[in-house]
MARBA-3410 file (N, C-alpha, C, O; in Angstrom, 1 decimal):
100
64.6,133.1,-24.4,65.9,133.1,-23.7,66.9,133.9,-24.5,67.1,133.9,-25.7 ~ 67.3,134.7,-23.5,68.9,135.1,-24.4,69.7,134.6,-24.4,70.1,133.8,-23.5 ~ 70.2,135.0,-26.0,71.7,134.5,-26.2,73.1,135.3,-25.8,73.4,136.5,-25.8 ~ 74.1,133.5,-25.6,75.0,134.2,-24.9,75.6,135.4,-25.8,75.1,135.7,-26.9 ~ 76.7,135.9,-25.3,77.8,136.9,-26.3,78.3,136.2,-27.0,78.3,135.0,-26.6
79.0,136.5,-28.2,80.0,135.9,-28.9,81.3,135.5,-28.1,82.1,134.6,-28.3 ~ 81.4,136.3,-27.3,83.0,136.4,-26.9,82.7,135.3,-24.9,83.7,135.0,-24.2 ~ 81.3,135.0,-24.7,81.3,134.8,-23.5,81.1,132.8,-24.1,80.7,132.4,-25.2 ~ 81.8,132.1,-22.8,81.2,130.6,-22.9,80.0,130.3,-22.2,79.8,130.8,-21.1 ~ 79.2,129.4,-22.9,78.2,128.7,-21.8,78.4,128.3,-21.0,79.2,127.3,-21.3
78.3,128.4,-19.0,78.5,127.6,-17.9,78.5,126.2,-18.2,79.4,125.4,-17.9 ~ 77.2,125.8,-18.9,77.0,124.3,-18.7,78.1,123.5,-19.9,78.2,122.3,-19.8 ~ 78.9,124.4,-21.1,79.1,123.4,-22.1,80.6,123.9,-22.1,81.4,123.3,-22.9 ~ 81.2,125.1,-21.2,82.8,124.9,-20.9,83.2,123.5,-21.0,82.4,122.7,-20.5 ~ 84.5,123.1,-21.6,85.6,122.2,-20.9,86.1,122.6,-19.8,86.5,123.7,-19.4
86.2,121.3,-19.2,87.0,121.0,-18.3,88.4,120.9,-18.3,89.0,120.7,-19.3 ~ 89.0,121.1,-17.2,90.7,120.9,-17.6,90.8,119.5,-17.6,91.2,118.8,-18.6 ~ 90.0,118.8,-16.0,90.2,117.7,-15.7,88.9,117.5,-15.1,88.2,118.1,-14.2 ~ 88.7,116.3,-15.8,87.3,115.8,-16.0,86.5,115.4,-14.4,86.9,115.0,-13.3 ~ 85.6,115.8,-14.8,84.7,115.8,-13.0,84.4,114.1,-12.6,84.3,113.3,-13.5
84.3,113.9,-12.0,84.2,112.7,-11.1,82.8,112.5,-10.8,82.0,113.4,-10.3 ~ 82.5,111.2,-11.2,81.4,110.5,-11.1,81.0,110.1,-9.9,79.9,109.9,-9.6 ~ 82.2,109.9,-8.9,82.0,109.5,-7.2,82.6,110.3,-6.2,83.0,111.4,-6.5 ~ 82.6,110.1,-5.1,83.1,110.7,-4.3,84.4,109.7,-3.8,84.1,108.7,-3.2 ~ 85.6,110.1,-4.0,86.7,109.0,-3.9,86.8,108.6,-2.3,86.9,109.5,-1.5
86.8,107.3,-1.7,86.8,107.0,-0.6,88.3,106.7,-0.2,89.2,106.4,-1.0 ~ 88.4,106.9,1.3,89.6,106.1,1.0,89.8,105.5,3.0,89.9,106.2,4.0 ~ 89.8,104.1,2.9,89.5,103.7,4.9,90.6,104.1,5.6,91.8,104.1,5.2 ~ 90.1,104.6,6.9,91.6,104.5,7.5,91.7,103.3,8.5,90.7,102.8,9.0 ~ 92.7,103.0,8.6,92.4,102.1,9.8,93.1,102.6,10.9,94.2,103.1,11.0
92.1,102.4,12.0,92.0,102.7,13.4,93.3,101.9,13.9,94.3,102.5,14.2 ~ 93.3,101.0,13.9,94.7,100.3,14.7,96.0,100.6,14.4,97.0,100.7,15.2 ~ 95.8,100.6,12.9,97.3,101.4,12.8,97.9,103.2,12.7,99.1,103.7,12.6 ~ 96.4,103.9,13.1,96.8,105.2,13.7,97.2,105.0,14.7,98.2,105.6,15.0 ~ 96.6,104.3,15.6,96.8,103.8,16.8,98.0,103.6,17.5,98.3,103.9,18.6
99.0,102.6,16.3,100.1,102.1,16.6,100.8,103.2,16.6,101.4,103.2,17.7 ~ 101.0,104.3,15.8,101.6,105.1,14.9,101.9,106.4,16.2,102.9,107.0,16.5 ~ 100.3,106.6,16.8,100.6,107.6,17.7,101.2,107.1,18.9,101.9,107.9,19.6 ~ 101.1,106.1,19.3,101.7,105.0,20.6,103.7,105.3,19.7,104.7,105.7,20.4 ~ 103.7,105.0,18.8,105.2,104.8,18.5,105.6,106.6,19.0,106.4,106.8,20.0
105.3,107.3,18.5,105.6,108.7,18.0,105.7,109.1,19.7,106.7,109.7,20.1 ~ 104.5,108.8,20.8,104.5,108.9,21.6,105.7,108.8,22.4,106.4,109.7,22.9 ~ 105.7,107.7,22.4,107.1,106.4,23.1,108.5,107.3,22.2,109.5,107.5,23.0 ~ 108.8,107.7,20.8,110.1,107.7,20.5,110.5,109.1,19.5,111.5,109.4,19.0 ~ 109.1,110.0,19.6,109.8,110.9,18.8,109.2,112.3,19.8,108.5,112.3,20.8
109.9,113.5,19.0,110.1,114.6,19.7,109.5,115.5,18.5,109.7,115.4,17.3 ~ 108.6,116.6,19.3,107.8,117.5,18.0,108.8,118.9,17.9,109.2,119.4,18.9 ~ 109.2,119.3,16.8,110.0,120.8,17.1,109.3,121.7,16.2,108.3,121.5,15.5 ~ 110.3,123.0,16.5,109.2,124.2,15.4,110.5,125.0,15.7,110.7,125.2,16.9 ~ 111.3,125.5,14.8,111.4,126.6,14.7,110.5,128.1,15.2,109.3,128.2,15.0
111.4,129.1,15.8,111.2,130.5,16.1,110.8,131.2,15.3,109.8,131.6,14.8 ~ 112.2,131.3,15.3,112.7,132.2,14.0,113.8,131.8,13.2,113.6,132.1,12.0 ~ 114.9,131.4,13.5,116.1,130.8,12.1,115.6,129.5,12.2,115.6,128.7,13.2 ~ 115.2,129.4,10.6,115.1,127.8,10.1,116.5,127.2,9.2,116.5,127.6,8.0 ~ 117.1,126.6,9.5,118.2,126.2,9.2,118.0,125.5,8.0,116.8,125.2,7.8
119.1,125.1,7.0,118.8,124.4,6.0,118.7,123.1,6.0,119.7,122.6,6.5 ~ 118.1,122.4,5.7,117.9,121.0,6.2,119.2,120.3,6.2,119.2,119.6,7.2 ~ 120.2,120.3,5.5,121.0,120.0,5.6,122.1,120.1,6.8,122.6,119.1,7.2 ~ 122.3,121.4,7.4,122.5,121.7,8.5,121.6,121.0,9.6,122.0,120.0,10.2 ~ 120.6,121.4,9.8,119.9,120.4,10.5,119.9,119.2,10.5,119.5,118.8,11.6
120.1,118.3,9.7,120.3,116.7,9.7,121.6,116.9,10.3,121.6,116.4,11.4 ~ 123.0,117.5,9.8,124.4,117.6,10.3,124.3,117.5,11.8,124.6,116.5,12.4 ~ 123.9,118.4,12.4,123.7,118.7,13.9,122.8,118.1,14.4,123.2,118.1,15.6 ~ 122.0,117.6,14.4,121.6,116.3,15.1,122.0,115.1,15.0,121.5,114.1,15.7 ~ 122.9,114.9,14.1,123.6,113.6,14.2,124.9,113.8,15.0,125.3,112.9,15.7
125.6,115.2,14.8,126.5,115.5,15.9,126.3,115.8,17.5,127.0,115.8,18.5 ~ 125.1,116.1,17.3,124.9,116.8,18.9,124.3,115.4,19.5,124.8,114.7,20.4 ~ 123.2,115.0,18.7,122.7,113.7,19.4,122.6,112.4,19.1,123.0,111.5,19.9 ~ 122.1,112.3,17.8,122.6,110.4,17.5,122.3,110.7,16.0,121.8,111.7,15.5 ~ 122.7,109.3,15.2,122.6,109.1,14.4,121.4,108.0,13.8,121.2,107.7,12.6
120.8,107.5,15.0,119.7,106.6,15.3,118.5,107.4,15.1,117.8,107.8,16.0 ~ 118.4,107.6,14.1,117.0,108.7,14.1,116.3,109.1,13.1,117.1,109.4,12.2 ~ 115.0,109.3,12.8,114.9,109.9,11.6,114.1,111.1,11.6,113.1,111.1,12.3 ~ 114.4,112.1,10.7,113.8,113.3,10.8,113.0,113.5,9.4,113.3,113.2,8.2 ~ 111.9,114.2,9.9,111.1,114.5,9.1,110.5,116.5,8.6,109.4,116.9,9.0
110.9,116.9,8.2,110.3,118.4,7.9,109.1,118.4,7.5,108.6,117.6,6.7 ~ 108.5,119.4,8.0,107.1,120.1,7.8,106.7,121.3,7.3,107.5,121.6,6.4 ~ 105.7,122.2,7.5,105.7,123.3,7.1,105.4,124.1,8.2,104.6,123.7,9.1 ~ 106.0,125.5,8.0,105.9,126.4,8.8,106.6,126.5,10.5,106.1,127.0,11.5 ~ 107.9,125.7,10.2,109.2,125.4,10.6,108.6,124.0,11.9,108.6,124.4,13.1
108.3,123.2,11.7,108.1,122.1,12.9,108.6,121.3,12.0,108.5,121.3,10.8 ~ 109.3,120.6,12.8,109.9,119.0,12.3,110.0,117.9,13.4,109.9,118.2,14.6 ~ 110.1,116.7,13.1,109.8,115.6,14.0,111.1,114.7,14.0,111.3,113.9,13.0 ~ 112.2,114.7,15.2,112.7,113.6,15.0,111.9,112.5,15.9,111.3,112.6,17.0 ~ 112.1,111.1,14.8,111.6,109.8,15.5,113.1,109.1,15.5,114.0,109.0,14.7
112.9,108.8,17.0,113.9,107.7,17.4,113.8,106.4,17.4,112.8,105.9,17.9 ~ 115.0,105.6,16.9,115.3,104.3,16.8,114.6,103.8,18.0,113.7,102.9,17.9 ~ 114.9,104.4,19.5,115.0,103.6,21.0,114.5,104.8,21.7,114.9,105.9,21.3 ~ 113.6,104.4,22.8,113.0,105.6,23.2,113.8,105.9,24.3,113.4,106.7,25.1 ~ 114.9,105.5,24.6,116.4,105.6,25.5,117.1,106.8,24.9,117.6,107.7,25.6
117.2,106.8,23.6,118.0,107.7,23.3,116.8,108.8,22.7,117.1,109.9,22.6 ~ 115.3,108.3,22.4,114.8,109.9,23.1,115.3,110.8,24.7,115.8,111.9,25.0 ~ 114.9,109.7,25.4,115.4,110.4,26.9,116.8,110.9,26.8,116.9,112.1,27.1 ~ 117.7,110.4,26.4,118.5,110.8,26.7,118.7,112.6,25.9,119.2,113.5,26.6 ~ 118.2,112.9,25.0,118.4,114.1,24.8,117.4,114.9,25.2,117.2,116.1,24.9
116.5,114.1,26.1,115.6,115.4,27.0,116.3,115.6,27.6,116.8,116.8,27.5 ~ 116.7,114.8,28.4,117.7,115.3,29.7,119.1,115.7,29.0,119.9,116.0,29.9 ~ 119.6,115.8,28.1,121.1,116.4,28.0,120.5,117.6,27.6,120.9,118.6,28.3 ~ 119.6,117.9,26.7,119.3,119.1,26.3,120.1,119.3,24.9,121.0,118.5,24.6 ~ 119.8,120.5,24.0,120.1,120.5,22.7,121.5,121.0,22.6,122.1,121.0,21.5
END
């Protein structure tokens, strides 16, 4: 066999940064409460995405609490979609139909 270089490391006897794993980490989901989760989101929230101007979140929380309620909670994502979920799925409708 050859030897390695002075200046090269062995594959098999490198360190690690962070140590390898003995298992494969599990982790359950549960079905009923995805379930619940997409039924709620269904029933009370609204999916959005930005175009093109993504506003600062700040402004964005500002203006939907002015334009449409304050019952609500918003969530940011990446690659400009955000989710408001509503308190009452009443006052989702209602800003379908008023519009933004």
């Amino acid at each position: 066999m050859a030897e390695a270089a002075p200046n090269q490391i062995d594959m098999d006897t490198r360190p690690y940064i962070v140590e390898q794993l003995n298992h494969t980490p599990e982790y359950n989901i549960d079905i009923l409460e995805i379930e619940e989760h997409c039924t709620i989101y269904e029933i009370q929230a609204i999916i959005y995405r930005f175009n093109c101007f993504w506003p600062k979140p700040v402004d964005l929380f500002h203006w939907i609490s002015t334009n449409w309620t304050t019952q609500c909670e918003i969530n940011l994502y990446s690659k400009g979609f955000f989710i408001v979920n509503f308190i009452t799925a009443e006052a989702r409708d209602f800003v379908i139909q008023e519009g933004p």
